[in-house]
N, C-alpha and C positions, 0 to 999 in steps of 0.2 A: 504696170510695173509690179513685180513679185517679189520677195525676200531674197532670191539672188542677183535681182540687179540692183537691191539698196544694197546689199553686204558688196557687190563689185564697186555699184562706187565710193564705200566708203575704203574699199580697199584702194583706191585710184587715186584719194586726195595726192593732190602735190607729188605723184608718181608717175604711171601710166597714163596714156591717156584711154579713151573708153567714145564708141559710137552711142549718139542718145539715137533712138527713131521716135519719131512725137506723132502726136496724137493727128497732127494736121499735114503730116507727109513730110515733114524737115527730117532729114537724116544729119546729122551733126558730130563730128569728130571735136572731141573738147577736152581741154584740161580742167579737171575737176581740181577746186578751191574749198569747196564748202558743203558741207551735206548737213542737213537737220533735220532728222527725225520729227522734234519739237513743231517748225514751220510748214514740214512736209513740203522742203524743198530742195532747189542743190545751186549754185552757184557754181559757171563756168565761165572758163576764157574759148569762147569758138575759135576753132583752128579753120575747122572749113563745112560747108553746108552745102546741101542741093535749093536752098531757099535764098540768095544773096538777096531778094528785095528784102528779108525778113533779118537776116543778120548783116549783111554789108555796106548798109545804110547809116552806122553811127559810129562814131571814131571811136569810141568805147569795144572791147571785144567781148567784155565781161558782161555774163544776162544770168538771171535768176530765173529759172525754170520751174515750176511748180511740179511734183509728182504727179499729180494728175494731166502734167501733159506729155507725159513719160509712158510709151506705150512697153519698149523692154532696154536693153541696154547691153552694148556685147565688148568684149575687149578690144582695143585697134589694135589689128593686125599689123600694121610697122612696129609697134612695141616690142613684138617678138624676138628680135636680135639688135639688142645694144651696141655690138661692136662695131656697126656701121659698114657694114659688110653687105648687107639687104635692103 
């Protein structure tokens, strides 16, 4: 992860949401809650994954992901038009 995928998800909190791609092949569509420099971490609600054993296993949606298992991080593309239109 690089200084523009922390500045995107700090621009994400509680807004957009934002693809993670992790370190161990999870690709992950998530609404970002949290981000910490300090922790060097982020706090998300998964929306959806290519990993279900790894997030759809626990009634909680919400995981705390370390930076370092954060390989880069890109905008989600349904973000793009609001008016529900796309």
């Amino acid at each position: 992860m690089n200084q523009a995928d922390f500045d995107l998800l700090k621009a994400s909190i509680w807004g957009n949401n934002v693809v993670l791609h992790c370190i161990q092949g999870a690709r992950i569509v998530a609404e970002v809650h949290s981000v910490s420099e300090e922790d060097q971490d982020v706090i998300v609600d998964v929306i959806s994954s290519n990993r279900p054993e790894i997030y759809d296993r626990f009634d909680s949606k919400a995981f705390l992901i370390p930076f370092s298992d954060i390989n880069s991080v890109e905008p989600y593309p349904g973000d793009g038009d609001k008016s529900g239109a796309g």
